[in-house]
C-alpha angles and dihedrals in degrees: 000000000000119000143263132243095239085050094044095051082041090064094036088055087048090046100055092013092216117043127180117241088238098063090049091059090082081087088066121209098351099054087089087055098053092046093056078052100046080050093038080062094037094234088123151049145191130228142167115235114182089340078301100125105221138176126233134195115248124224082245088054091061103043084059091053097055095041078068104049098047084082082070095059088054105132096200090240103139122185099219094249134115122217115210125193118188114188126195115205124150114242092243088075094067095150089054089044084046095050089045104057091041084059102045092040078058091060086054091251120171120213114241095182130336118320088352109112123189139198145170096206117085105255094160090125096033095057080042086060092043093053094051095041099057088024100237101154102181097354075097132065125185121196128173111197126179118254139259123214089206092063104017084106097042096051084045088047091049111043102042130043100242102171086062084053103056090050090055086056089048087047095051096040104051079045096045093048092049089048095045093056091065107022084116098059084041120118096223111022099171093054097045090057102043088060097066092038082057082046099046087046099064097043083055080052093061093035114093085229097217121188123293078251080083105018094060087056094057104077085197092053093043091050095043080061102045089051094048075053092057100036088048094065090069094046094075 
């Protein structure tokens, strides 16, 4: 899952905290579009430094950043439940279905059936601050339930898209190998390899993240995480 321009200038804006205008316009045309995004969200802001125009990274910005990241500190320890949220929104609230699922798919949630979403992780406070956030009261149900080691495979098969998965394992890693190989003789180290951290980190977010008792057990998974490892050391 490569990324996008607008990805691509948020991390450089993370990375250096307060970048020229000039330097952005390596994304071509497009850059001004991605900067009205990056303010629409309110990730970004402009200011004049020395009549030089530049763009700085929000609080909010980097709250968003490291919203991302956090899959990346995830330990594996699962607690052997399984968190459900069922949401019940007529169809003629598209805009609020529409803002739901783009919320839940953030948290990495599978979907078990229509309009029933599923987890591993503990999101009790995230759907909170989702309900609270589009106002939805008791349009939204959570459930935890204990797992169930019969069904514990067929529950992962049918509410993620696993096969996409593994070929964005198989995308970062032959990336992150070839990067990795001349990230010494790279300009700018630090921001090439945040890049595919950033990258490793939201396929993690679409990933259940089971525990290592399955992840060690997966060779693309394991070497997905032995090469963030590598690729970590020149990201401080």
């Amino acid at each position: 899952m490569p990324l996008s321009p607008l990805q691509e200038v948020f991390i450089l804006l993370e990375d250096e905290k307060k970048v020229p205008l000039y330097r952005l316009n390596r994304w071509g045309k497009q850059v001004r579009g991605v900067l009205a995004k990056l303010k629409n969200y309110g990730w970004a802001e402009k200011i004049v430094i020395d009549e030089e125009p530049h763009y700085i990274i929000t609080p909010k910005g980097e709250r968003e950043f490291d919203r991302v990241l956090k899959n990346l500190r995830d330990t594996g320890h699962w607690d052997g439940r399984w968190r459900l949220v069922i949401f019940n929104v007529p169809e003629k609230q598209r805009d609020l279905r529409d803002r739901i699922r783009r919320s839940l798919r953030k948290l990495g949630m599978g979907i078990l059936q229509p309009s029933v979403w599923i987890s591993p992780k503990d999101i009790k406070k995230d759907i909170d601050n989702i309900c609270k956030r589009l106002n939805l009261q008791n349009q939204l149900k959570y459930f935890e339930v204990s797992r169930n080691n019969s069904l514990d495979n067929t529950i992962i098969e049918k509410s993620w898209k696993l096969s996409d998965i593994e070929e964005d394992y198989k995308r970062f890693n032959f990336n992150a190998q070839r990067i990795i190989n001349v990230l010494d003789k790279d300009a700018n180290p630090r921001f090439s390899a945040k890049k595919h951290i950033y990258e490793y980190a939201l396929i993690l977010q679409k990933d259940p993240i089971l525990p290592w008792e399955f992840r060690n057990k997966d060779l693309i998974r394991r070497s997905a995480h032995n090469n963030y490892l590598k690729l970590r050391q020149y990201a401080v």
